[in-house]
N, C-alpha and C positions, 0 to 999 in steps of 0.2 A: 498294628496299623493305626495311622491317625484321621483314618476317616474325612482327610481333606482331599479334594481333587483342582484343577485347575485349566481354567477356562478362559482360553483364548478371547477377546475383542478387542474391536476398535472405536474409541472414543473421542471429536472432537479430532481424528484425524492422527491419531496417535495409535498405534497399537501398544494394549495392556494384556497381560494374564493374570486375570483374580484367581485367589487360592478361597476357594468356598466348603464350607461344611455338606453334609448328607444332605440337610436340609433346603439349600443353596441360599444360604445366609454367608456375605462374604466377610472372612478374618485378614485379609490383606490381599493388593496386588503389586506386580514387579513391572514398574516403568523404563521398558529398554534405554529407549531416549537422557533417562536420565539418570539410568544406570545407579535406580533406589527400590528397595522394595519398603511399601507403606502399610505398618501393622496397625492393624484396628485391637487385635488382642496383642498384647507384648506376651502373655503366659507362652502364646505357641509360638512363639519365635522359632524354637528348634524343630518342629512338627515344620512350620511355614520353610523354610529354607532348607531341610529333607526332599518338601515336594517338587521343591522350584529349583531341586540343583543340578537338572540336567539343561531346562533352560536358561539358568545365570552365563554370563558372558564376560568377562573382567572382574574387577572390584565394585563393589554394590555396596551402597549405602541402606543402611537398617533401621528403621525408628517408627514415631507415628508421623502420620502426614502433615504437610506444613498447613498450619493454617492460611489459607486464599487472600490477598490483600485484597482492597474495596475495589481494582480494574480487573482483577481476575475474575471475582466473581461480576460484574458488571460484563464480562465477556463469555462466560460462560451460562448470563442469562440473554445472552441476545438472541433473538431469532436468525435461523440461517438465514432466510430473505431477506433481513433487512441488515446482513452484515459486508460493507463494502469492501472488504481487505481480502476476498476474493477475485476482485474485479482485476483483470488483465488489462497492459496498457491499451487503450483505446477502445476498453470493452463497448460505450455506446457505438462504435461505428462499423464493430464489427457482425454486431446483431441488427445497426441498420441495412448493409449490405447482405445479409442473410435474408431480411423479409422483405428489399426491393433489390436485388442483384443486376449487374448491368445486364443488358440487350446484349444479345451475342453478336450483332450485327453493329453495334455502335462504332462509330468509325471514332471517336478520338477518349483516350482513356477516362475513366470514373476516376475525378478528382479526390474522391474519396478515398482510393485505392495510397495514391500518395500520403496524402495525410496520415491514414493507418499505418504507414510503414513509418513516418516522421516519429508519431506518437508512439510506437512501436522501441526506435531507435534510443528515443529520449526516453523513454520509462524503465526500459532494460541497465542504461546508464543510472538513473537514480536509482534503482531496484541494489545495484551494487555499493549505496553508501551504506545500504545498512549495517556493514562489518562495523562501522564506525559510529556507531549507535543513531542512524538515524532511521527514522519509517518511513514507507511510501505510500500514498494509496492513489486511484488511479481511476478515471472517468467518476469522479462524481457527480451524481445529479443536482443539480438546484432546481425549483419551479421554475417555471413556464419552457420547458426545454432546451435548459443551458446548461453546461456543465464545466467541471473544472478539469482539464486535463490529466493534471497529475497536483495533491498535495504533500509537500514533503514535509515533514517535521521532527527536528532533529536539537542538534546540541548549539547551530547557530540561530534555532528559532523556526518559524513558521514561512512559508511561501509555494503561493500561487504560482504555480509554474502552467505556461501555457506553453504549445508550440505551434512552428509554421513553418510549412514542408515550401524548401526550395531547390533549384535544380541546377548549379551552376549559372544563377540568374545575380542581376543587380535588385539589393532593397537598399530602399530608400526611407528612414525614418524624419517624418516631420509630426511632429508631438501634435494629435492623437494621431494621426496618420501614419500609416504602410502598405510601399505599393512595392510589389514584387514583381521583376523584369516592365513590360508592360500591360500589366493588368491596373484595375482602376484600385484607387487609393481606398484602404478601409481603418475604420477608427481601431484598430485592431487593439494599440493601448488602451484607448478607452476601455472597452470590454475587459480586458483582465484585469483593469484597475478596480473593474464596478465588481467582479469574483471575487477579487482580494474581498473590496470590502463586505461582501457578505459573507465569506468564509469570517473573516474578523465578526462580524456580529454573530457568529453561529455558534463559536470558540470561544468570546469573549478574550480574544489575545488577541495582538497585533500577526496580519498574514502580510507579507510582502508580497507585491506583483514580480516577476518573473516569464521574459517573452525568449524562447529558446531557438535559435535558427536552427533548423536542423534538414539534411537531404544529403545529397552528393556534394555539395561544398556551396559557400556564396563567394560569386565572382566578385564582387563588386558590395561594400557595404556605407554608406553615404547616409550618416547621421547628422539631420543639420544644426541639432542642439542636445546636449545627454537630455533626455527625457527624464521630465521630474517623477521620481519613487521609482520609475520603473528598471528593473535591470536587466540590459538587452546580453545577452550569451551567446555565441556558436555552439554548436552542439560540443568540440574539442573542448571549454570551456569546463563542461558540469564537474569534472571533479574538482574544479575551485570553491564549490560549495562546501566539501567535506571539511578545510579546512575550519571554517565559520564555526566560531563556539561560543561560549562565555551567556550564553542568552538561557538557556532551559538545563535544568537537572537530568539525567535520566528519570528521575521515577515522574516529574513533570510530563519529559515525553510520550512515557508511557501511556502517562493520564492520558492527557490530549490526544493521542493515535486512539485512545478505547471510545473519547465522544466522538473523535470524526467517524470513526467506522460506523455507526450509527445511523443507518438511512433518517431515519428519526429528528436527528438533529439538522438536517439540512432544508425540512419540509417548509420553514416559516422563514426563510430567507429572502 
C-alpha cells in the first residue's frame, strides 16, 4: 500500500484531484483541463499514477509544476471582488434593472431593456475573437458612474468599444454629435473619446475609441464628415477587428488583460 489517497477540488474554477499522504500533506495533483499531473515528490511518481489511474483520461503529461510567470501569479493574487473578467456583457445594466425594474403598468418600453440587448449582441460577438488571441472585458467601471462598455485587447491593440442600440432608425453622425431616428442629438463621440482616454492613462498604452451600431439593423446611416480617431462600425462589421494585428505580443496582451481586470486600476481615472 502507498498510503496516498486522492481528493477531489475545485480551484479558481478548475477542477483538480490532489494525491495526498495520511497526513494530508499534498505529493502532487492531476489537472484534467490540462491533461498533466504536477509532482511535488518525483520519488513517488509510480505510487502517484497507481493512485490516479482510474481517474487519468488520455495522454497525461508528468513532471514538477511550471513555474507561474509574473500575470499568473498577479491573477492568482486578486481578489474575487475586485476581478472584472467576470463581468457579463452589460453587467452594470443588468443589476441596475434588477434594483429599480420597470412599472408593470409602464405603457412604453424601459429603454434600458434595448440597450442591454445591443450591449448583449455586441459583447457576445467580441466574446468570439478570442479564438484568435484576443480578450474581452465588459461593463467596466470608471469613477463618477461611467463605464466602458466593452474593452478589447488583442494582437491589433487596445479599444474602447462602446455601443448604441438602434432599431431600423436613421443616425446621423455630426462629430461630436449622434442623433438616432428623432431623438435629440447627443455628444455620444465625445464620451467615448473621454473612456478611451482614461482607459489609455489607466494602461499607460494607447486605447482607441470605437462606437458600434448595433439592434435590428440601421435604415439609414448619414455621416457628415469620418469622425476624427473615432471608428464608427455596424454591428456586421466586428469581425474586421479580428483581422487587426502587428501592434501587441501575446504575452503583451496577456499583461495588459491581467491590469485591466483589476478593479483597482480603474479607480484614479
Amino acid at each position: 500500500m502507498s498510503g496516498l489517497r486522492v481528493v477531489p477540488t475545485w480551484r479558481h474554477g478548475q477542477e483538480r484531484l490532489y494525491v495526498c499522504l495520511t497526513d494530508g500533506r499534498n505529493v502532487a495533483w492531476y489537472d484534467r483541463d490540462a491533461s498533466r499531473v504536477n509532482l511535488l515528490s518525483e520519488e513517488r511518481e509510480s505510487d502517484v499514477l497507481d493512485v490516479l489511474a482510474p481517474f487519468l483520461t488520455g495522454q497525461v503529461t508528468v513532471g514538477p509544476p511550471a513555474v507561474p510567470t509574473p500575470v499568473e501569479l498577479a491573477r492568482m493574487a486578486l481578489h474575487p471582488d475586485d476581478d472584472l473578467a467576470p463581468n457579463r456583457p452589460g453587467e452594470a445594466l443588468r443589476i441596475a434593472l434588477e434594483r429599480d425594474p420597470v412599472p408593470a403598468r409602464r405603457l412604453r418600453a424601459d429603454p434600458r431593456h434595448r440597450a442591454l440587448a445591443a450591449e448583449e449582441t455586441v459583447g457576445d460577438a467580441l466574446d468570439g475573437l478570442e479564438a484568435g488571441g484576443w480578450r474581452v472585458l465588459h461593463s467596466v467601471p470608471l469613477p463618477g458612474g461611467a463605464r466602458i462598455h466593452h474593452l478589447l485587447i488583442g494582437p491589433g491593440g487596445l479599444f474602447c468599444v462602446g455601443t448604441l442600440a438602434v432599431r431600423k432608425q436613421r443616425v446621423r453622425i455630426a462629430d461630436p454629435m449622434v442623433t438616432v431616428g428623432r431623438g435629440e442629438p447627443v455628444p455620444l463621440l465625445r464620451t467615448i473619446r473621454s473612456d478611451a482616454g482614461r482607459a489609455s492613462f489607466a494602461l499607460t498604452a494607447e486605447v482607441r475609441p470605437v462606437l458600434v451600431l448595433a439592434g435590428s439593423g440601421v435604415a439609414d446611416l448619414d455621416v457628415a464628415a469620418p469622425p476624427r480617431d473615432v471608428r464608427v462600425l455596424r454591428e456586421g462589421d466586428l469581425p474586421a477587428l479580428a483581422r487587426l494585428g502587428g501592434v501587441l505580443k501575446p504575452a503583451d496582451v496577456e499583461a495588459l488583460h491581467a491590469l485591466a481586470r483589476d478593479r483597482h486600476t480603474w479607480r484614479r481615472v
